[in-house]
VOGU-3710 file (C-alpha; in Angstrom, 3 decimals, decimal comma):
1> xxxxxxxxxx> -9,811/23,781/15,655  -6,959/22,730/17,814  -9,533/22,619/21,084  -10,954/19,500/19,184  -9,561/16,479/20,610  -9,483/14,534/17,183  -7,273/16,515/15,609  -4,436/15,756/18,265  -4,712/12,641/17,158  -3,144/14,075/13,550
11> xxxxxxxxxx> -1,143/16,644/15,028  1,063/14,445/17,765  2,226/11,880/15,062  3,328/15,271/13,383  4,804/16,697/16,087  6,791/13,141/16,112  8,158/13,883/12,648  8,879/17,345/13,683  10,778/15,931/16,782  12,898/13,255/15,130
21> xxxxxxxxxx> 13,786/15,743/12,295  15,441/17,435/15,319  17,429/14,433/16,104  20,579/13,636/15,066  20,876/10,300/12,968  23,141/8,630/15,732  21,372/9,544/18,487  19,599/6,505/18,898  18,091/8,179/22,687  16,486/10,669/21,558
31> xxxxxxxxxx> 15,045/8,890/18,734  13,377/6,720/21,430  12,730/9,314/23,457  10,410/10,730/21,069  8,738/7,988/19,745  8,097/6,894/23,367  6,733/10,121/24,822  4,407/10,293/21,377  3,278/6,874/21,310  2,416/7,248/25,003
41> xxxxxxxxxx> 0,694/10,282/24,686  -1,560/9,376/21,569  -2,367/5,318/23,577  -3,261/7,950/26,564  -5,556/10,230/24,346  -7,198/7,367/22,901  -8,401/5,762/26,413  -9,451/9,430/27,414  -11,354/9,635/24,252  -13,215/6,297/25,009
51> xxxxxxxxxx> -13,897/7,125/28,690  -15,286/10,353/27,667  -17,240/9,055/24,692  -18,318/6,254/26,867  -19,582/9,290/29,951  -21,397/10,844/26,964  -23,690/8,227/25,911  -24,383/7,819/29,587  -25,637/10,723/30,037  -28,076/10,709/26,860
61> xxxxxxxxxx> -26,123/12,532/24,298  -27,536/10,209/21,168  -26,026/12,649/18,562  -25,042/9,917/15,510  -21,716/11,533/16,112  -19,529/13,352/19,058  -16,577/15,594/19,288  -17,565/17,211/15,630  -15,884/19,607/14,000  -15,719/20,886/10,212
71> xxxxxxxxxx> -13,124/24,007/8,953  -13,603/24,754/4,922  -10,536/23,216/3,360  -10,866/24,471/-0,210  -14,554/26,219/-1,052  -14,564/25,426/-4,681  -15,376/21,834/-4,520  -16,813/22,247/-0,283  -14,261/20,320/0,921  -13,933/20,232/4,695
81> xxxxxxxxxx> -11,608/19,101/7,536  -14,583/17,450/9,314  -14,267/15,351/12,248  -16,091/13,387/14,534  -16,237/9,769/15,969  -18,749/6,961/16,940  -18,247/3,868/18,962  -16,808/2,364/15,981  -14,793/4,934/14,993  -13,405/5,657/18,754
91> xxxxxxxxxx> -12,029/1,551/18,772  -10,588/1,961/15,327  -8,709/5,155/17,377  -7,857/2,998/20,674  -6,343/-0,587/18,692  -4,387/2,421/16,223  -3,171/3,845/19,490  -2,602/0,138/21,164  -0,402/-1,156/18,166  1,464/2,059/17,470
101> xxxxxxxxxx> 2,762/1,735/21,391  3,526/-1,660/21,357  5,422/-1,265/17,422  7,628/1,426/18,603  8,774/-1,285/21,076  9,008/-4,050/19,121  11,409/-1,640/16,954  14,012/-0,808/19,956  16,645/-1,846/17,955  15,597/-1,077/14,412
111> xxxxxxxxxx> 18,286/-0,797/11,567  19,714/0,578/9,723  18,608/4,492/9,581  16,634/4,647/12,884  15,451/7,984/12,561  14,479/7,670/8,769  12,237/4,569/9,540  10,247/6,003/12,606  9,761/8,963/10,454  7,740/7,154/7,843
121> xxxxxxxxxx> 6,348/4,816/10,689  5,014/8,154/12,250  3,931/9,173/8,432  1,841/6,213/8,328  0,258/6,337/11,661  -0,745/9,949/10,837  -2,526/8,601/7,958  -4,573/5,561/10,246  -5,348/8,426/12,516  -7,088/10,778/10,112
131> xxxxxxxxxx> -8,411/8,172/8,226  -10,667/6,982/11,698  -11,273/10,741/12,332  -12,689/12,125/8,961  -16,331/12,506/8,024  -15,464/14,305/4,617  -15,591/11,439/1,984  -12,521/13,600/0,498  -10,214/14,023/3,576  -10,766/10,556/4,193
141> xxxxxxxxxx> -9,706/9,363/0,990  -6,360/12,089/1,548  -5,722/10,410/4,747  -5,720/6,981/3,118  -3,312/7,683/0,714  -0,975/9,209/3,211  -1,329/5,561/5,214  -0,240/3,763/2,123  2,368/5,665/0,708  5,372/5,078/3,366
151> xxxxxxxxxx> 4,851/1,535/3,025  6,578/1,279/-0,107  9,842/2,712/1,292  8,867/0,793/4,641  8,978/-2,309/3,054  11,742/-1,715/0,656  14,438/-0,452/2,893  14,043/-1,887/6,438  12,125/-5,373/4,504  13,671/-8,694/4,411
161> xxxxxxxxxx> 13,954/-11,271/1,465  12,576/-10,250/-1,814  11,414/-7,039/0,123  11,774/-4,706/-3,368  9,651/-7,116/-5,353  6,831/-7,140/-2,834  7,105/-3,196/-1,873  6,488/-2,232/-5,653  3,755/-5,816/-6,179  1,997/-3,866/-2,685
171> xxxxxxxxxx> 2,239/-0,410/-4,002  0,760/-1,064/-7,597  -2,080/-3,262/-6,271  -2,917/-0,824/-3,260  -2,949/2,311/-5,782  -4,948/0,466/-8,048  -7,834/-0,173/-5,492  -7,326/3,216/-4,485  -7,949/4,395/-8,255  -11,712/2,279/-8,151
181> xxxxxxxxxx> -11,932/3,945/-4,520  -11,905/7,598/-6,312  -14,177/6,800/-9,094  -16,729/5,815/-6,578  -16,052/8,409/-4,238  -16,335/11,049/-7,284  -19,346/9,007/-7,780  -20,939/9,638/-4,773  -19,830/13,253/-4,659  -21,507/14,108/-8,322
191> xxxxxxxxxx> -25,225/12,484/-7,081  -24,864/14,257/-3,193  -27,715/16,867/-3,985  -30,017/15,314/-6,491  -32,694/18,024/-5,707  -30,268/20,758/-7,281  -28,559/21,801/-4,316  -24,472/21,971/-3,348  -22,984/19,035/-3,850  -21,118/17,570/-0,674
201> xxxxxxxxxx> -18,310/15,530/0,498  -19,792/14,749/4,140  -20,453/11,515/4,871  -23,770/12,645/7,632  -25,560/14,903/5,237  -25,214/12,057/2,098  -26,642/9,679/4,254  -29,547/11,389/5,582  -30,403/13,069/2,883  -30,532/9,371/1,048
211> xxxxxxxxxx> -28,159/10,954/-2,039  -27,773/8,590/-4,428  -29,589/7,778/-7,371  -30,836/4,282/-6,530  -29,754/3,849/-10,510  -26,049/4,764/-9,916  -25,627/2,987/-6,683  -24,847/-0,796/-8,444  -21,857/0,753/-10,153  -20,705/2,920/-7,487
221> xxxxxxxxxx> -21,023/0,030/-4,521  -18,835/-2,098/-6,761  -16,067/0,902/-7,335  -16,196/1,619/-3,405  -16,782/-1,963/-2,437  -13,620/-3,335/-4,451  -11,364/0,055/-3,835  -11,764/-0,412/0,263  -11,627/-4,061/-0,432  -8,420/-4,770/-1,962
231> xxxxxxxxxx> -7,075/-3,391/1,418  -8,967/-5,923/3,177  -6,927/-8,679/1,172  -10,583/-9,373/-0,868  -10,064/-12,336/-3,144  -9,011/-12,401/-5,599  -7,080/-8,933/-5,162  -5,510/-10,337/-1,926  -2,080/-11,541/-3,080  -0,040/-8,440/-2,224
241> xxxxxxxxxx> -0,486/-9,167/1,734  1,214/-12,582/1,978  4,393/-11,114/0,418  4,029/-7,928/1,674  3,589/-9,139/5,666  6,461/-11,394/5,088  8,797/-8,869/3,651  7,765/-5,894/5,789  9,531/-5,303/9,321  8,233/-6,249/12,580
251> xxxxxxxxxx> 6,437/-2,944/13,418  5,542/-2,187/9,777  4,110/-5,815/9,769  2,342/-5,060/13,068  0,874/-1,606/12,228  -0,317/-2,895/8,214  -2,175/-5,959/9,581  -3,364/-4,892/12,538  -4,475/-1,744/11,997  -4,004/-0,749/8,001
261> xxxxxxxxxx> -6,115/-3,566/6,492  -8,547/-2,321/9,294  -9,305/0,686/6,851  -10,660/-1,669/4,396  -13,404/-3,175/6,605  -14,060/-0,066/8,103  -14,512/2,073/4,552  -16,892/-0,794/3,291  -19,175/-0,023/5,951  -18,689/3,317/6,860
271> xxxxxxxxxx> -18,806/4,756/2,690  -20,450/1,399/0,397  -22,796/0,312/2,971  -24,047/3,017/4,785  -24,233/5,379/1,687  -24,861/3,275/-0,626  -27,608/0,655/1,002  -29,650/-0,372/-2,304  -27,185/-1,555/-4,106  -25,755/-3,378/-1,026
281> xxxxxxxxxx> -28,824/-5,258/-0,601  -28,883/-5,825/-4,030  -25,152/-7,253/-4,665  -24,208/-8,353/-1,420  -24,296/-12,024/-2,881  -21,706/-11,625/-5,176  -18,841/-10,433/-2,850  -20,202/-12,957/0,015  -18,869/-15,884/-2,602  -15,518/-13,364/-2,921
291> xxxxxxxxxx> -15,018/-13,211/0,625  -16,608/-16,593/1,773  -13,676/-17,648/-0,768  -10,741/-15,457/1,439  -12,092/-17,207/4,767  -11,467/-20,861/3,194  -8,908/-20,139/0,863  -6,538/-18,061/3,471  -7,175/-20,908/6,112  -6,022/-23,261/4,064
301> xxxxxxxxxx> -3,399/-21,587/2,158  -2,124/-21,452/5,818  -2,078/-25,322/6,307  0,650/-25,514/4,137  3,171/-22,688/4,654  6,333/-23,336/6,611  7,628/-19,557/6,869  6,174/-18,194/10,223  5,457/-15,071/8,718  3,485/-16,690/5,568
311> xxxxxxxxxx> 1,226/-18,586/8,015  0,502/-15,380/9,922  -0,019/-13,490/6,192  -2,797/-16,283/5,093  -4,398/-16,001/8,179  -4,819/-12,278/7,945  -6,263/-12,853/4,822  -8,994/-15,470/5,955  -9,340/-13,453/9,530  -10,039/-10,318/7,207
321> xxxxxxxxxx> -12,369/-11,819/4,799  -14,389/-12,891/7,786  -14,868/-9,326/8,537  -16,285/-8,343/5,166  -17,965/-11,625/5,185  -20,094/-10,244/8,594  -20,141/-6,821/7,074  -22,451/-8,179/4,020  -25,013/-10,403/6,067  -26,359/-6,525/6,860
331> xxxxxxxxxx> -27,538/-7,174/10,392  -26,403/-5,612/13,863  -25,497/-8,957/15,089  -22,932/-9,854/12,099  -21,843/-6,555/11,825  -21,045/-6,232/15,363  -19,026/-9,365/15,117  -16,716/-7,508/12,372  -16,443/-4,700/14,380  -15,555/-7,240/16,891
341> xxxxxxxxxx> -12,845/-9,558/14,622  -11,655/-5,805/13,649  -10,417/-5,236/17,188  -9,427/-9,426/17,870  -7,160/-9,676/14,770  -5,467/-6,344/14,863  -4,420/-7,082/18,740  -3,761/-10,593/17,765  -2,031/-10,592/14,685  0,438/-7,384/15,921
351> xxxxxxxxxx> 0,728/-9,810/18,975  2,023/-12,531/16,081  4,241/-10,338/14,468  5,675/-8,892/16,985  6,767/-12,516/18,013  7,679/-13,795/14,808  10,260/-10,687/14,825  11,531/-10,963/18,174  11,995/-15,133/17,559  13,686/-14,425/13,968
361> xxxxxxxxxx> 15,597/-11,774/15,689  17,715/-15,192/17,456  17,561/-17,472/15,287  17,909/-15,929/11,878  15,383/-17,967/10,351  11,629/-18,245/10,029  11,231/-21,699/8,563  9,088/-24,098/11,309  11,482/-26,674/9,801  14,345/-25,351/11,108
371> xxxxxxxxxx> 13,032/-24,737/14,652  11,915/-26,367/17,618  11,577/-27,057/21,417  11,917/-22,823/21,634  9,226/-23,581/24,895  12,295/-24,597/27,057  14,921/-22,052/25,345  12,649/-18,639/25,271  9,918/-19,925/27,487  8,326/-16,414/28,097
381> xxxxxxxxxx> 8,065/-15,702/23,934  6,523/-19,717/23,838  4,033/-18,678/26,229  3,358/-15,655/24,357  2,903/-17,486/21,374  0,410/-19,815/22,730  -1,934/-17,392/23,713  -1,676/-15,724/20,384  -2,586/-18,742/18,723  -5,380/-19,614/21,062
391> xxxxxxxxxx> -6,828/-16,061/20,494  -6,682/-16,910/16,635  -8,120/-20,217/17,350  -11,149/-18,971/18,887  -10,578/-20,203/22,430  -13,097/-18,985/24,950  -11,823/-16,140/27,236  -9,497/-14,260/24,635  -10,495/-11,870/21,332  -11,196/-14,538/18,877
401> xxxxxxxxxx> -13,887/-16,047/20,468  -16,392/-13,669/20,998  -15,685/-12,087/17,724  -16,374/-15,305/15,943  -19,481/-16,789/17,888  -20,874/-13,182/17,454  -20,425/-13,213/13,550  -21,750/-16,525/13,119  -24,658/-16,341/14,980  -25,535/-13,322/12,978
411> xxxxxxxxxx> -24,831/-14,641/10,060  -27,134/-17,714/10,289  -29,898/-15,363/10,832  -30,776/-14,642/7,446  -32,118/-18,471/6,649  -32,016/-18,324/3,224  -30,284/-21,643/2,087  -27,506/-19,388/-0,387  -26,543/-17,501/3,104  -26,616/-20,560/5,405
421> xxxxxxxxxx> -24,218/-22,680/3,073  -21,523/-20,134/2,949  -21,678/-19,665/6,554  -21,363/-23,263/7,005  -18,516/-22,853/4,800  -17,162/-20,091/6,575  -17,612/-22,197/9,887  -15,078/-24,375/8,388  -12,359/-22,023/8,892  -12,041/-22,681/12,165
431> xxxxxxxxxx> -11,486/-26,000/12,360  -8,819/-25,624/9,606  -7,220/-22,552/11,663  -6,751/-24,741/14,579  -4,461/-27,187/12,639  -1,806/-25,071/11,544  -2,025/-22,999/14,651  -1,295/-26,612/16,854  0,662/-27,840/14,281  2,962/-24,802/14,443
441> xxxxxxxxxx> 2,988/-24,758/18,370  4,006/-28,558/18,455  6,245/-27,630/16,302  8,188/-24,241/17,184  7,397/-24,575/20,749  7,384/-28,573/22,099  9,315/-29,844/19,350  12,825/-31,340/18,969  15,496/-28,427/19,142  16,926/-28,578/15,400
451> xxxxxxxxxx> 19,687/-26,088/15,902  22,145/-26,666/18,995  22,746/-23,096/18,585  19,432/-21,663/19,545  20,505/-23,227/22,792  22,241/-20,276/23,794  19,681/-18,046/23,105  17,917/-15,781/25,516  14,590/-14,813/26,575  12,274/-11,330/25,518
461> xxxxxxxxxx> 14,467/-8,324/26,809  12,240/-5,642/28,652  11,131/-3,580/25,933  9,335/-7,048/24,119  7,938/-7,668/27,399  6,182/-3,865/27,308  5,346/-4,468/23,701  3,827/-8,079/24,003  2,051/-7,287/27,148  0,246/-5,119/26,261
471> xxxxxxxxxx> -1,209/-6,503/22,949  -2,117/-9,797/25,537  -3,957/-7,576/28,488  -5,776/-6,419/25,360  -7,076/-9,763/24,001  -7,461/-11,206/27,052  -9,585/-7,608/27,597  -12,227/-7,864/24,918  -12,443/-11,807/26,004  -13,625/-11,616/29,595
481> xxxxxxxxxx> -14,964/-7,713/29,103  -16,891/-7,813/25,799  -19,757/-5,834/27,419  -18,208/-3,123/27,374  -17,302/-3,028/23,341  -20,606/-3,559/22,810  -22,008/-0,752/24,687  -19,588/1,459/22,720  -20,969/0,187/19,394  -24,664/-0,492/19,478
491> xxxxxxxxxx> -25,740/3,155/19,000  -23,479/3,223/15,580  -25,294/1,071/13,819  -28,949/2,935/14,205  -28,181/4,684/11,189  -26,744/2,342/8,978  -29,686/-0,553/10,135  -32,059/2,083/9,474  -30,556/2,950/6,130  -30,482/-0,879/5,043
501> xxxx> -34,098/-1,419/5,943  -35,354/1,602/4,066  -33,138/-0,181/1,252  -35,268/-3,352/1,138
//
């Protein structure tokens, strides 16, 4: 077991816990000492990973999945610890590894009860780890609870403003997706061997043995669909992010948009498409209205926030949507453009939180109103903010871009008029994005200065510099160097193509 590389990537965040549990409350050192040697090891293991996964495929291992491995985990019911990656999954692994680096960073000076929060922050990235590394249906739906649970206390301790009100409001709407998510995960477990034979929890051998009773797969797609969704801040179950993103603390904020609300996207098309490819073809229309409805409704619920955290929430929401949006257009192009947005908004929206906290760390206030002219204050955090907003924009040469034209251009491939008018729709969203992303920048950054105060503030310390370059390098990465993403990728999606067009 432990000369799999996957599971290291369970085991070091535990090793973290084990670590800080070592540490003395006050010994604020060591607590960084830790969380820096873990965070740097897992970031390391994760480009390793994709170097090795990338010198794999070269050499003409075409295996649907590498680095497998599967230990019984309890016999009665053949649940497994099984592992194993895929392009897709291996990128999930690398922006998990990317975010929880730069978030231990961005929480240098986190307080109160240092230890306690990087205890449940290391909780929580243990769960995004196993989630991206499990192939049982089972150990991935363990591994997602254990990524949601610590967010409560997250939230509700280290939080600011009505942070107990939107910790339980996140908790009670999370669980309850996750209570559809087992129903059609029990689902699919009860039809896994309709020929008679054991029933299974792996992911591979329900797929290609084509599992599910064509005449259980409606009810089950909208149980697994709608679980994994509500994650993905799905209308109309999206109203726990904005509250919960503004409440939440700067790495928590960073880590549960940029990575967490990945596991939505990523279990819609890893579980209710790819197992479940009938009734995907079958009811994809109905949740392309839901989530051609999150891409409008989040850009534009957006427009009119003044709370720089509440801009950044809506967008997450329409940015998100977008991805399940691709997702059901059930082609390679549009589903590599998810994949795609996946990797663009995590980098880009930890980038934006991780600003928002740093600026609301000196000014003690995240109302647009009550800032301005911060360009010629904290010039290197303006800068910083520019780009992030460009990425989000869609300007060419950064993340956003190629995510979007990618999507879109898939998406207008199926030429049926119901398809093209939502995309049209969805086209919208940019335009709309790039008015409240210049609207804030004129505002925050090349605006009057409101507060003589903020005056005498100063500039990113050396730890936000670490933090915020590295998210940047990253979008500006996948901007000039998309090639390479898409090498990693292409082979995933033989399986589920060839599973949709069996479906038709």
């Amino acid at each position: 077991m432990f000369g799999n590389i996957l599971i290291w990537f369970v085991i070091i965040p535990v090793l973290m816990m084990a670590g800080l549990g070592l540490c003395r409350n006050s010994s604020m050192a060591a607590i960084r000492t830790v969380m820096v040697v873990g965070s740097t090891i897992l970031l390391a293991l994760a480009i390793w990973l994709c170097v090795d996964f990338l010198e794999l495929r070269a050499a003409g291992n075409d295996a649907e999945m590498l680095f497998t491995g599967s230990w019984m985990w309890y016999a009665p019911l053949n649940i497994h610890l099984a592992v194993g990656v895929d392009g897709i999954s291996v990128l999930m692994l690398l922006l998990s590894a990317i975010i929880v680096f730069a978030g231990t960073f961005a929480s240098w000076k986190i307080n109160p009860l240092p230890k306690n929060f990087f205890l449940w922050f290391a909780l929580l990235s243990t769960g995004v780890f196993g989630f991206f590394i499990s192939i049982d249906m089972f150990t991935m739906f363990m591994f997602y609870e254990v990524a949601l649970i610590p967010m409560y206390l997250l939230i509700g301790v280290w939080g600011t403003g009505r942070k107990e009100y939107s910790a339980m409001k996140l908790t009670l709407m999370l669980m309850g997706g996750s209570a559809f998510l087992m129903l059609g995960l029990l689902g699919i477990y009860w039809h896994s061997a309709p020929a008679g034979g054991e029933l299974t929890w792996n992911i591979l051998e329900i797929a290609h043995n084509n599992a599910v009773d064509p005449t259980w797969q409606n009810l089950l797609f909208c149980f697994t669909f709608v679980g994994f969704g509500v994650l993905g801040a799905m209308f109309p179950f999206h109203t726990w992010s904005p509250d919960g993103h503004a409440c939440a603390p700067t790495a928590v904020s960073m880590l549960h948009a940029g990575v967490l609300m990945k596991l939505g996207g990523y279990g819609c098309f890893r579980i209710a498409i790819y197992l479940l490819p009938a009734a995907a073809n079958e009811l994809a229309w109905i949740f392309i209205i839901l989530t051609g409805i999150s891409v409008v409704y989040g850009a534009f619920s957006a427009c009119v926030q003044t709370d720089l955290k509440y801009i950044n929430a809506y967008s997450s929401v329409s940015h998100c949507g977008m991805v399940l949006f691709a997702l059901l257009m059930l082609n390679q192009t549009a589903m590599t453009g998810a994949i795609l947005q996946m990797l663009s908004h995590g980098l880009m929206t930890a980038l934006f939180f991780a600003l928002i906290g740093m600026i609301y760390g000196r000014t003690h206030t995240r109302d647009i109103r009550q800032m301005g002219g911060l360009m010629q204050i904290m010039p290197y955090l303006g800068v910083c903010y520019m780009i992030a907003g460009f990425a989000s924009l869609g300007l060419p040469g950064l993340s956003g871009f190629v995510a979007e034209m990618t999507i879109f251009f898939g998406a207008w491939q199926d030429n049926d008029l119901f398809h093209r008018i939502f995309v049209i729709a969805a086209t919208c969203s940019i335009v709309i994005t790039a008015v409240y992303i210049l609207r804030v920048v004129g505002k925050l950054l090349l605006g009057k200065v409101q507060d003589q105060h903020h005056l005498q503030l100063t500039d990113a310390t050396w730890f936000e510099r670490l933090s915020t370059v590295t998210l940047i390098v990253s979008i500006a990465g996948i901007g000039f160097f998309p090639n390479w993403i898409n090498e990693t990728i292409q082979h995933s999606f033989a399986p589920i193509v060839h599973a949709i067009q069996n479906a038709f």
